[in-house]
C-alpha positions in Angstrom: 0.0 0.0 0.0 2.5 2.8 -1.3 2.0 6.4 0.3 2.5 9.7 -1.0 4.6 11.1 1.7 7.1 13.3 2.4 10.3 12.4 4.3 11.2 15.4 6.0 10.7 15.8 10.1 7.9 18.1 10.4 7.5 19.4 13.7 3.6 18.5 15.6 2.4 20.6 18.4 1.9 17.4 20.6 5.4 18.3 22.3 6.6 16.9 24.7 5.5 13.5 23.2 6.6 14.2 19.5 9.2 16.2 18.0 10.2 19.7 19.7 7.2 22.4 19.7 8.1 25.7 18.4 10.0 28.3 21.9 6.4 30.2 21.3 3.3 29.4 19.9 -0.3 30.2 19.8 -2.4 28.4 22.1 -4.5 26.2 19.8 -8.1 26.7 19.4 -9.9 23.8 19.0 -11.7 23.1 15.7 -16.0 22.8 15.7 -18.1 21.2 13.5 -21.5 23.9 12.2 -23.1 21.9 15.1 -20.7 23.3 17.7 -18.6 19.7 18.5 -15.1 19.0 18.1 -13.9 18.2 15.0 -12.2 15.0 14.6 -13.1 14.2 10.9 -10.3 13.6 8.5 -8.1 10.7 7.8 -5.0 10.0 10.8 -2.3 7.8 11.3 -0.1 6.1 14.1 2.6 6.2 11.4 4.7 8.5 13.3 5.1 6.1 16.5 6.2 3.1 14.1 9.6 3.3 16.1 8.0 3.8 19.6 7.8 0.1 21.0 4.7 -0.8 23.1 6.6 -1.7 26.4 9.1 0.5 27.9 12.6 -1.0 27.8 13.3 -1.7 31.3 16.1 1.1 31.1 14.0 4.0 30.9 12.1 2.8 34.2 9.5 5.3 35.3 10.1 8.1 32.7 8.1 8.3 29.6 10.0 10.5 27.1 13.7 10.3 25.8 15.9 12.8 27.0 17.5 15.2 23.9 20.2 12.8 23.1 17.8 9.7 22.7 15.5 11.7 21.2 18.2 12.7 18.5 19.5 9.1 18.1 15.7 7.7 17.3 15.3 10.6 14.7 18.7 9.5 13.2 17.1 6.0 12.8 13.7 6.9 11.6 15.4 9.1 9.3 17.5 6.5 7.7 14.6 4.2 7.6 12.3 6.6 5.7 15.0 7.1 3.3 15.1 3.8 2.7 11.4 3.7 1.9 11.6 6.4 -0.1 14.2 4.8 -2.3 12.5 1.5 -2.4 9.7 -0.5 -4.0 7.1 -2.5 -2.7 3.9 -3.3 -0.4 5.3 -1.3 2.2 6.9 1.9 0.7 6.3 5.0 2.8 4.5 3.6 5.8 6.7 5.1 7.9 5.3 8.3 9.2 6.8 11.9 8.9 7.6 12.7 12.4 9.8 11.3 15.1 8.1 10.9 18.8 9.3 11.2 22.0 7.8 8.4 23.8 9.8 5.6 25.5 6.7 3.4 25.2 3.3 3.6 24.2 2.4 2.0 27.2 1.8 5.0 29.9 0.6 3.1 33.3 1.4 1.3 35.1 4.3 3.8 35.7 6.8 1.1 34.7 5.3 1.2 31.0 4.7 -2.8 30.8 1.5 -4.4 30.5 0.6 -6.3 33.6 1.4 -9.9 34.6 -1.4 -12.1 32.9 -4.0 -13.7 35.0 -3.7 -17.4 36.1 -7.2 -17.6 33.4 -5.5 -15.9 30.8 -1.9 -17.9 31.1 -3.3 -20.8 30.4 -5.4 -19.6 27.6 -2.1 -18.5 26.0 -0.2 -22.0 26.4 -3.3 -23.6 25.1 -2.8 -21.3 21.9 0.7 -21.7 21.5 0.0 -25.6 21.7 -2.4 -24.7 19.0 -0.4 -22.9 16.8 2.8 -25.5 16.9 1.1 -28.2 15.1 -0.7 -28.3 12.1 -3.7 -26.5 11.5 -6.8 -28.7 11.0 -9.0 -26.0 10.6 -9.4 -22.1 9.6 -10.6 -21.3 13.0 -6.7 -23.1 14.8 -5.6 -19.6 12.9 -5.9 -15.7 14.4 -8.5 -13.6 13.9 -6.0 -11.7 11.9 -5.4 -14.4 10.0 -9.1 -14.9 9.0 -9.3 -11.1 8.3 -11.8 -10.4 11.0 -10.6 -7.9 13.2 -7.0 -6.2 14.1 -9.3 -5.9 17.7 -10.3 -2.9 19.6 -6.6 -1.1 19.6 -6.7 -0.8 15.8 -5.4 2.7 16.1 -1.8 1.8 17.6 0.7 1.0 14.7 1.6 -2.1 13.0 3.2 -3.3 10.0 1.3 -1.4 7.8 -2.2 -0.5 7.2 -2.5 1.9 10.2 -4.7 4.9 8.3 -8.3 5.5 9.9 -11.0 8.0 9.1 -13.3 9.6 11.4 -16.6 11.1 10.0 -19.3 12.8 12.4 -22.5 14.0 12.9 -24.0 15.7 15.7 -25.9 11.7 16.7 -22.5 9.2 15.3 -19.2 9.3 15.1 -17.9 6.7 12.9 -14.1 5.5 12.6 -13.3 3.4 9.5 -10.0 1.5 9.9 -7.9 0.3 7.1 -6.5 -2.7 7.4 -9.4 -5.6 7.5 -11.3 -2.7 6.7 -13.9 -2.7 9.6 -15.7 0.2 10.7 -17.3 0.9 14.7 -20.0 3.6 14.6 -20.1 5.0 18.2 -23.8 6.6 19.0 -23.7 9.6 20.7 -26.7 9.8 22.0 -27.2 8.2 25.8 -28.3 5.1 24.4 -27.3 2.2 27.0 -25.5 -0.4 25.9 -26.4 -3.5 24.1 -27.9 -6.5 26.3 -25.5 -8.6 27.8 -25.9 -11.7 25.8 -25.3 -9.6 23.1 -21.3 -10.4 22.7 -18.8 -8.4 19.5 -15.4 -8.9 18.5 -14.8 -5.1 19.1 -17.8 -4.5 21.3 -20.5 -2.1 21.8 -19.5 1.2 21.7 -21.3 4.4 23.2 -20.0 7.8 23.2 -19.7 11.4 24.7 -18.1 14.7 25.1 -16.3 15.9 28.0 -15.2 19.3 27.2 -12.7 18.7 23.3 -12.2 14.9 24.1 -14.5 12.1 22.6 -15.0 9.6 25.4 -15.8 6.2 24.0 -16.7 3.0 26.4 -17.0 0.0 25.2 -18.1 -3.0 26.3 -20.1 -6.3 25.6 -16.8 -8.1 24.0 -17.0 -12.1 23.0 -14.2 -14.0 24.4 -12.2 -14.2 20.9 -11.0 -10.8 20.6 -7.4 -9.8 21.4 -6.0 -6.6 22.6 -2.6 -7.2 20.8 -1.7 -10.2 20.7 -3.6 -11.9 23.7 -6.9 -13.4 23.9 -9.3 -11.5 26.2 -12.7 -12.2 28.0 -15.8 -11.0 27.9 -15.2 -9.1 30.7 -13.2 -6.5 28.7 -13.9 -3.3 28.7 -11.8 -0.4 27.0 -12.0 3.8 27.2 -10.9 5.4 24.8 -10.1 9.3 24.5 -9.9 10.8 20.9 -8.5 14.6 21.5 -7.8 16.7 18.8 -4.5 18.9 20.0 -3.5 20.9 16.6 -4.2 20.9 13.0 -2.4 17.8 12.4 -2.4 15.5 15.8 -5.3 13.5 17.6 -3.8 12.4 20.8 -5.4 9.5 21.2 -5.6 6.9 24.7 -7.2 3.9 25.3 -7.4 2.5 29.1 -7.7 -1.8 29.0 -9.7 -3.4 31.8 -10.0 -7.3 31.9 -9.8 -8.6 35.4 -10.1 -11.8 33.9 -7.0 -11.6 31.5 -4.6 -8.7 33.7 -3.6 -7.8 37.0 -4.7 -4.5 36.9 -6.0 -1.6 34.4 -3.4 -0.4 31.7 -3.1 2.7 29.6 -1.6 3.5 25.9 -1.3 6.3 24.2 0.1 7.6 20.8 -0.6 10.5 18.1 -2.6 10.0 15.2 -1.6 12.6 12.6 -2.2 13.8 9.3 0.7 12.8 6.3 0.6 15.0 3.1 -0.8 13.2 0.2 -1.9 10.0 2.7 -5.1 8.0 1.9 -6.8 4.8 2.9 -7.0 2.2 0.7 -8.8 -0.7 0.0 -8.1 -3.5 1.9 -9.3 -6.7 0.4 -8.5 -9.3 3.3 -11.0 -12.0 2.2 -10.7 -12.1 -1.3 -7.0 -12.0 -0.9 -6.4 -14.6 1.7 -4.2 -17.3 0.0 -2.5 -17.3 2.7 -5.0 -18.6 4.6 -6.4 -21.7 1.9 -2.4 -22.6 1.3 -1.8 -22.6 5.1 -4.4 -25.8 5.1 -3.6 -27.1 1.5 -0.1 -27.5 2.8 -0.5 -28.7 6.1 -3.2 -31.5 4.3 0.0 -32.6 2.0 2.2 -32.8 4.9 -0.3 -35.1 6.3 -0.5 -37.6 3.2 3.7 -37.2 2.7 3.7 -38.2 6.3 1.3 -41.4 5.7 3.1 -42.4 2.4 5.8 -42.1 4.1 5.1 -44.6 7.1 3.4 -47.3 5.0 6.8 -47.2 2.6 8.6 -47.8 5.5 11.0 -44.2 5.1 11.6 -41.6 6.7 8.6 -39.2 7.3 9.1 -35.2 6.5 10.1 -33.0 9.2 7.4 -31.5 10.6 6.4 -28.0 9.9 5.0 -25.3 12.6 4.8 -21.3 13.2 8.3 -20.3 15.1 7.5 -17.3 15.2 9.6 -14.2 14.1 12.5 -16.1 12.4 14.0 -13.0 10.9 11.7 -11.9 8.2 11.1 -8.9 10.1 13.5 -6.9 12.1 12.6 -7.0 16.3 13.2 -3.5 15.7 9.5 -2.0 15.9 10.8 1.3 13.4 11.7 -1.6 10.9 14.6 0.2 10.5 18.5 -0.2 11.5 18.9 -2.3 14.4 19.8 -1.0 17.7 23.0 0.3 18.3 24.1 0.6 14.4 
């Protein structure tokens, strides 16, 4: 999905958490819609936090922004990375944001910046998958909900890979935020409207939403027990609020507080920009009726399986068996997808 984008740092008036604010500057005035809300509609990205990683590294302890120095030294990086974009070709080009920002983490509480420990519940749910995943797949439901292109889950605004554009639209009853990659949309009522019934269950839940003074406050509840807040499987006692606030021009700070006292210890909080990029625009994202991955995934573990047989009643020696390792080094750990550390 190639972007239009510049490369240059431009500065966001989201300081301290993104690059250095201007010595002076206006206060900013908060955009309205002609029905007197704030105006959140547009098309954002979490582009710009591509290099921020979602736990703190255990150096930074309590403190939640990089000092000048480590600031400079992740805008060196991110630099180097978008001009390797830019001189590229590919699925990928250009999905690296404009901006460098100073988060150590986009995990903000606990203090520490690390999710907490995972319930006893939710440990066990997690070996069970990771048994799951290490053998063959006998099914299309023994893969993710990512897999299946159903849902990235109810943090779809933090950055990934790629595919993290979203577009808000409003009126003075909805707000409605369409998110690029397996293209799903929520439409959050804004209206008082209680919540669904309980035995009404949603992979990202039911959302209802207000405004307390320029920040959209959306709660959401009424999850099914197959969603995931990143990468973990969570209950149907999760319940997320979020907080879109539109802070300049170009920047929607947005935060999202994660309660599952089924799944965590405790509460946990993230937060990360979502800007604008010159010339950025969501694309179509045709999970379904591009999912070869998914039939070939089964196709192939189903020839294992009859190499495996011919194998035993021939009396050789069967294939090795295949499985998921994880990140082998396709991808960098590094979360910028740049240079890795310390180059």
């Amino acid at each position: 999905m190639r972007r239009s984008v510049a490369v240059a740092l431009v500065t966001l008036s989201c300081a301290p958490l993104c690059a250095q604010a201007p010595a002076s500057k206006k206060a900013w005035t908060a955009l309205r819609t002609a029905w007197g809300a704030p105006d959140l509609q547009g098309v954002w990205t979490s582009d710009d936090a591509r290099s921020v990683p979602m736990q703190r590294p255990p150096q930074f302890g309590e403190r939640k922004l990089l000092t000048d120095d480590e600031f400079a030294e992740r805008k060196r990086r991110d630099d180097e990375t978008r001009g390797d974009t830019r001189a590229g070709a590919g699925t990928f080009v250009g999905e690296v944001g404009t901006r460098t920002v100073r988060q150590t983490s986009l995990v903000v509480d606990p203090p520490d910046g690390r999710t907490p420990a995972l319930t006893a519940d939710a440990q066990a749910k997690a070996a069970a998958t990771a048994l799951l995943r290490g053998r063959l797949p006998q099914t299309w439901e023994d893969r993710s909900i990512s897999d299946r292109c159903i849902t990235r889950g109810i943090l779809a605004a933090l950055p990934a890979l790629y595919g993290n554009g979203l577009r808000i639209v409003q009126n003075p009853s909805y707000v409605a935020i369409s998110y690029e990659m397996i293209h799903e949309t929520r439409v959050v009522p804004l209206d008082g409207r209680p919540h669904l019934p309980k035995n009404v269950r949603l992979y990202v839940g039911d959302p209802r939403g207000h405004w307390e003074g320029d920040a959209l406050v959306v709660d959401t509840s009424n999850f099914n027990d197959k969603t995931v807040v990143g990468q973990t499987q969570t209950s149907e006692l999760l319940h997320v609020t979020e907080r879109f606030t539109r802070v300049s021009a170009d920047t929607i700070q947005y935060e999202a507080t994660i309660e599952d006292p089924r799944t965590w210890a405790r509460p946990w909080t993230v937060t990360v920009p979502l800007s604008t990029q010159p010339g950025y625009q969501i694309f179509p994202y045709e999970c379904h009726e591009g999912n070869f991955a998914l039939r070939n995934i089964l196709s192939a573990a189903r020839a294992e399986e009859r190499a495996t047989a011919d194998a035993i009643r021939n009396g050789t020696t069967p294939p090795e068996p295949t499985a998921w390792q994880g990140n082998t080094g396709l991808l960098p750990d590094d979360p910028s997808f740049g240079r890795p550390q310390g180059r």
